[in-house]
DODRENTI-740529 format. One record per atom (N, C-alpha, C, O): residue in three letters; x, y, z. Coordinates in steps of 0.001 Angstrom, whole numbers, padded with zeros to 6 digits, always signed. Example, Ala and Ser with C-alpha at 12.3 -4.5 7.8 and 13.67 -1.06 7.14 Angstrom:
BEGIN
ALA+013190-005690+007800/ALA+012300-004500+007800/ALA+013200-003300+007800/ALA+014236-003319+008465/SER+012850-002250+007080/SER+013670-001060+007140/SER+012900+000030+007870/SER+013409+001138+008039/
end
This chain:
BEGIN
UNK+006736+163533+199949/UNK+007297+163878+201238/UNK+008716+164373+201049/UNK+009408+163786+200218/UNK+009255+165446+201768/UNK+010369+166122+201513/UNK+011484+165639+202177/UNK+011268+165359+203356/UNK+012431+165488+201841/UNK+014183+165861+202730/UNK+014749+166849+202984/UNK+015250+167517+202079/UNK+014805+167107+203890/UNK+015722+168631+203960/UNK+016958+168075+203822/UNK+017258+166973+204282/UNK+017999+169092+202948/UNK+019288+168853+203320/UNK+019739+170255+204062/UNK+019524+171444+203824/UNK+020476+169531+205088/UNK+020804+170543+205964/UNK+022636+170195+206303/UNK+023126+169131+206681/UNK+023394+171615+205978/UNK+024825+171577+206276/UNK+025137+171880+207764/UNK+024144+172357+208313/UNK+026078+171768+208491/UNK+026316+171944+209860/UNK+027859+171766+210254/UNK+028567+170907+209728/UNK+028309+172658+211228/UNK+029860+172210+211866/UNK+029295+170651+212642/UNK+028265+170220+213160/UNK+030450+170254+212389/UNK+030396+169336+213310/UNK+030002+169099+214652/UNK+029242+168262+215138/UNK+030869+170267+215286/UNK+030161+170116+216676/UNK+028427+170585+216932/UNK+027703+170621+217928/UNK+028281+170829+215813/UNK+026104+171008+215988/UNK+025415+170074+215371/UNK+024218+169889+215592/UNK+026062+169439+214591/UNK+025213+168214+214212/UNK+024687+167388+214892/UNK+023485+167172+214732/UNK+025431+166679+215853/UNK+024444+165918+216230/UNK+023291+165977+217243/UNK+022537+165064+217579/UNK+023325+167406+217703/UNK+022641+168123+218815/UNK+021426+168547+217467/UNK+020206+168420+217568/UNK+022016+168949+216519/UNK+020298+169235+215665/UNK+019786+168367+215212/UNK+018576+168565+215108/UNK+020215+167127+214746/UNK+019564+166033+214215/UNK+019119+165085+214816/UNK+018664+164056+214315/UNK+019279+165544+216752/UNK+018324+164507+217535/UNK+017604+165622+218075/UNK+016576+165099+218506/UNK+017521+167197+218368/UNK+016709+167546+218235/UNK+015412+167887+217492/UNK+014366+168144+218087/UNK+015523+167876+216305/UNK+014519+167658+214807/UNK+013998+166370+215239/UNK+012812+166432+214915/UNK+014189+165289+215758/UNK+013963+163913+215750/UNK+012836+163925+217284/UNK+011682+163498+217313/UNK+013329+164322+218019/UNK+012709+164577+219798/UNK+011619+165061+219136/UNK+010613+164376+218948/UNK+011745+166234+218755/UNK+010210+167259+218323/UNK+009719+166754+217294/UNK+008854+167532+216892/UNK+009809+165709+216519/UNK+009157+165236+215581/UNK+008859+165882+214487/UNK+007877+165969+213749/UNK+010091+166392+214544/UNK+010352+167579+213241/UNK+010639+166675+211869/UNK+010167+166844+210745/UNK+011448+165796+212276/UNK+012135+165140+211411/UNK+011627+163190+211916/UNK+011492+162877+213099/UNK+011477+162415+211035/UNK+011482+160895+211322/UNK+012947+160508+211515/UNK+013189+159783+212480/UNK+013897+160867+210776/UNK+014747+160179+211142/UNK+015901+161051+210280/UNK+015444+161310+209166/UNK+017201+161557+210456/UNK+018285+162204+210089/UNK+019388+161543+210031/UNK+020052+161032+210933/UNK+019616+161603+208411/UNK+021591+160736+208178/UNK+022126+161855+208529/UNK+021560+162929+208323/UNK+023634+161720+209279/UNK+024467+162776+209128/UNK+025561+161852+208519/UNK+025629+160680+208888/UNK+026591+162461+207405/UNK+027427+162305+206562/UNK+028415+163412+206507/UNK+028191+164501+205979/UNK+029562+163053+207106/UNK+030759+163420+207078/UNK+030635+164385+205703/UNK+029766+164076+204888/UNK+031431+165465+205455/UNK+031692+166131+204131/UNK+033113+167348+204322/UNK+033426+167856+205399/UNK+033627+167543+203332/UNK+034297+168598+203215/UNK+033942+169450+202401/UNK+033860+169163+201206/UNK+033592+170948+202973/UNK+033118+171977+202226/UNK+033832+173335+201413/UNK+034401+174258+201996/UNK+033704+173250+200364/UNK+034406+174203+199815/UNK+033224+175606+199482/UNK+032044+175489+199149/UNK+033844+176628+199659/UNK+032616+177885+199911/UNK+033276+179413+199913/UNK+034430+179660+200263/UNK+032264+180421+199431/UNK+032816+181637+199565/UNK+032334+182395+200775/UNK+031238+182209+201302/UNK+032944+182980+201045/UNK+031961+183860+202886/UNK+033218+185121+202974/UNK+034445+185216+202997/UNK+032205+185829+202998/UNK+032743+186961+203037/UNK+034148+187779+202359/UNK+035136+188372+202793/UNK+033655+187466+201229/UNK+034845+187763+199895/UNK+035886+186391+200247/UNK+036413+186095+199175/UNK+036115+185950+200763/UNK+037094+184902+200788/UNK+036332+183094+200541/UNK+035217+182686+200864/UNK+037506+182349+199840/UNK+037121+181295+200117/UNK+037488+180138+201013/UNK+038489+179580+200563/UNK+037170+179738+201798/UNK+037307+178542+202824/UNK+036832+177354+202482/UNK+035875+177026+201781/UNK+037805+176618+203202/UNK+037253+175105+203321/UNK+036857+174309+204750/UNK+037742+174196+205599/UNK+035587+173788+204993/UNK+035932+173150+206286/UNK+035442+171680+205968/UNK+035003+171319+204876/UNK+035571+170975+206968/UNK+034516+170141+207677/UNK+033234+170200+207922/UNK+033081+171157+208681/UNK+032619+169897+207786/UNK+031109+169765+207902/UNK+030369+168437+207674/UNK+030980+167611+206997/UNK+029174+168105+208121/UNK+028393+167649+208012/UNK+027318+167696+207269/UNK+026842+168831+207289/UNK+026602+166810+206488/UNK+025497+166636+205676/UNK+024145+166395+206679/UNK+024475+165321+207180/UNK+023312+166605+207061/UNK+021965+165810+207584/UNK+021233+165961+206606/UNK+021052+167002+205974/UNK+020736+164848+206417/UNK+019629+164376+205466/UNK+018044+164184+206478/UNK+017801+163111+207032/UNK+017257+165180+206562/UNK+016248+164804+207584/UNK+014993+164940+206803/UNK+014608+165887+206117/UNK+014242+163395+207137/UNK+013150+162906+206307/UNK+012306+163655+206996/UNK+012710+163952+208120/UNK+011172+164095+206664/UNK+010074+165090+206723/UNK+008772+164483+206592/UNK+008616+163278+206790/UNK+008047+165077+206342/UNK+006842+165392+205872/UNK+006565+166970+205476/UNK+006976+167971+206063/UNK+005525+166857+203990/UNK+005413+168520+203889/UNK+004679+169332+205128/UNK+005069+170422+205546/UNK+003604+168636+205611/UNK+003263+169562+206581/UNK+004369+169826+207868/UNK+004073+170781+208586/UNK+005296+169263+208134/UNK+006080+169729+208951/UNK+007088+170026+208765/UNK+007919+170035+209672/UNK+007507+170537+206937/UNK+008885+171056+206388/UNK+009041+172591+207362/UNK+009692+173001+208324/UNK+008365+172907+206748/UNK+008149+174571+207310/UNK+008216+174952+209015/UNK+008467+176115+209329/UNK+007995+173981+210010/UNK+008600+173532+211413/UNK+009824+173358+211344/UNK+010584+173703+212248/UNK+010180+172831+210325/UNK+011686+172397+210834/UNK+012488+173062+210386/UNK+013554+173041+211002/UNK+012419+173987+209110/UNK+013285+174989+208596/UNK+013367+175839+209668/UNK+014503+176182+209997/UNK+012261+176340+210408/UNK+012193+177453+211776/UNK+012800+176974+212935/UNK+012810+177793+213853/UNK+013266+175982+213147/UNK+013773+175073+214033/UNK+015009+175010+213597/UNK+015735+175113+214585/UNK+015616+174899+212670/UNK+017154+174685+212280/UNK+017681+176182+211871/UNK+018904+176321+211838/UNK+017036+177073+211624/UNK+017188+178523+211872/UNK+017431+179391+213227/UNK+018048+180417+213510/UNK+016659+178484+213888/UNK+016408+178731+215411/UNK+018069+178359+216253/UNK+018839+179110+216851/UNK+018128+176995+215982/UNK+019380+176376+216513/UNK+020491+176268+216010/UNK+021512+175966+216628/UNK+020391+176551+214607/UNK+021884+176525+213558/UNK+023081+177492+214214/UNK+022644+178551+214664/UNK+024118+177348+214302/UNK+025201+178128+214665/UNK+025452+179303+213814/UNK+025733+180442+214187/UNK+025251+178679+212135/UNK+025734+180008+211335/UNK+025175+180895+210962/UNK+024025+180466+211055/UNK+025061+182185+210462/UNK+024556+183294+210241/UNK+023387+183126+209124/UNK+022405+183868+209101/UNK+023581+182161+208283/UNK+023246+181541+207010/UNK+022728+179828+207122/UNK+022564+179325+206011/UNK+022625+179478+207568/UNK+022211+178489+207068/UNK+021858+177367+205852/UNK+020677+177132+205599/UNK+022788+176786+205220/UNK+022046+176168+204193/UNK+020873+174493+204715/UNK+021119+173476+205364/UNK+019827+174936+204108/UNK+018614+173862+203849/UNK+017622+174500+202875/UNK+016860+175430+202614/UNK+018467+172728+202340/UNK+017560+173001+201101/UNK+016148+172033+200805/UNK+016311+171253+201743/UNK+015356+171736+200388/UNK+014162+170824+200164/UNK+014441+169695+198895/UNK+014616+170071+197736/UNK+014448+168817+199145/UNK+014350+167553+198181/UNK+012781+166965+198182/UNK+012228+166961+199282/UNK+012060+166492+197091/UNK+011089+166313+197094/UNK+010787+164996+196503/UNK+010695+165077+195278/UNK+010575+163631+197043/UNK+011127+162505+196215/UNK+010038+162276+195351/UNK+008944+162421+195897/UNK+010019+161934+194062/UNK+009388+161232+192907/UNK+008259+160500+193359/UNK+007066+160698+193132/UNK+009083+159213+194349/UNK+008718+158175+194491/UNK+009276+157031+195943/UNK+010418+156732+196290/UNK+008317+156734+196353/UNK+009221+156334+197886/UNK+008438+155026+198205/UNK+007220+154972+198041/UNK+009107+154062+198625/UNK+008677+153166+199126/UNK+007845+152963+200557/UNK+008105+153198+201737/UNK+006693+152396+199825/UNK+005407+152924+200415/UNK+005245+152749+201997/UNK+004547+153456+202724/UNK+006176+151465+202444/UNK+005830+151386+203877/UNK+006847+152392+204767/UNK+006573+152811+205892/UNK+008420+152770+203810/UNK+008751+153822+204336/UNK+008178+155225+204440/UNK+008581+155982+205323/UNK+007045+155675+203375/UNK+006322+156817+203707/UNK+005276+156441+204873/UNK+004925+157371+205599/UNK+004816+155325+205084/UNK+003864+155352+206403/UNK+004409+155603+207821/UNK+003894+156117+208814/UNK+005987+154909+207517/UNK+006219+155135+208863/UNK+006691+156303+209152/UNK+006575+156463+210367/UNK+007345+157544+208465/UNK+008264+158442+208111/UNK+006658+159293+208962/UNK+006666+159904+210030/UNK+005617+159077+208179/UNK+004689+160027+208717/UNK+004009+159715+209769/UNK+003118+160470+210157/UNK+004303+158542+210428/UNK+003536+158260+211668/UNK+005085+158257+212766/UNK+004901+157941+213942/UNK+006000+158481+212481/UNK+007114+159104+213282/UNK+007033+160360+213280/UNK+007641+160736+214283/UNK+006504+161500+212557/UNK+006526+162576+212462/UNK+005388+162933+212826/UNK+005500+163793+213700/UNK+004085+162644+212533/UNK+002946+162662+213276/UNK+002844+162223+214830/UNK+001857+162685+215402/UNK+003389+161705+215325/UNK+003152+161432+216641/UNK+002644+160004+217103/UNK+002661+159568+218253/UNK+002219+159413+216033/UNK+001412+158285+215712/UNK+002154+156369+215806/UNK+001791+155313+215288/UNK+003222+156724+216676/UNK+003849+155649+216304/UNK+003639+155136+217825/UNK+004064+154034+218169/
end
């Protein structure tokens, strides 16, 4: 089962990581404070930003990338896919019966 990591301004974070969560895009999303260092448009900047970590499922990775594309503020978007090894088993039941509908 996948993680998206997904970057964000601050002021959209927490509007995407309870929307992913409403639509059952996502089971459940950390957001984590970060400072970003980056190139954009020949220059480099630094901001503020946010981390969301939003637990998945594979069948509904591909929903939620179209969904955080959909609602993301920036032109670009970074999300990326984490794919865990190994997960503790009653957290994959519930992760997919929060995301399934099933809870």
């Amino acid at each position: 089962m996948p993680t998206a990591y997904i970057t964000a301004p601050e002021d959209a974070a927490a509007d995407l990581a309870r929307t992913l969560v409403e639509e059952r895009l996502a089971a459940c999303v950390n957001r984590v404070a970060c400072d970003s260092v980056y190139r954009w448009e020949g220059e480099v900047v630094t901001d503020e930003e946010v981390i969301l970590l939003a637990k998945t499922t594979g069948e509904r990775y591909d929903a939620l990338v179209a969904r955080v594309e959909e609602l993301h503020p920036y032109d670009v978007p970074c999300v990326e896919r984490f794919d865990e090894a190994d997960v503790l088993p009653a957290f994959g039941e519930w992760r997919a019966a929060a995301v399934g509908g099933e809870e």
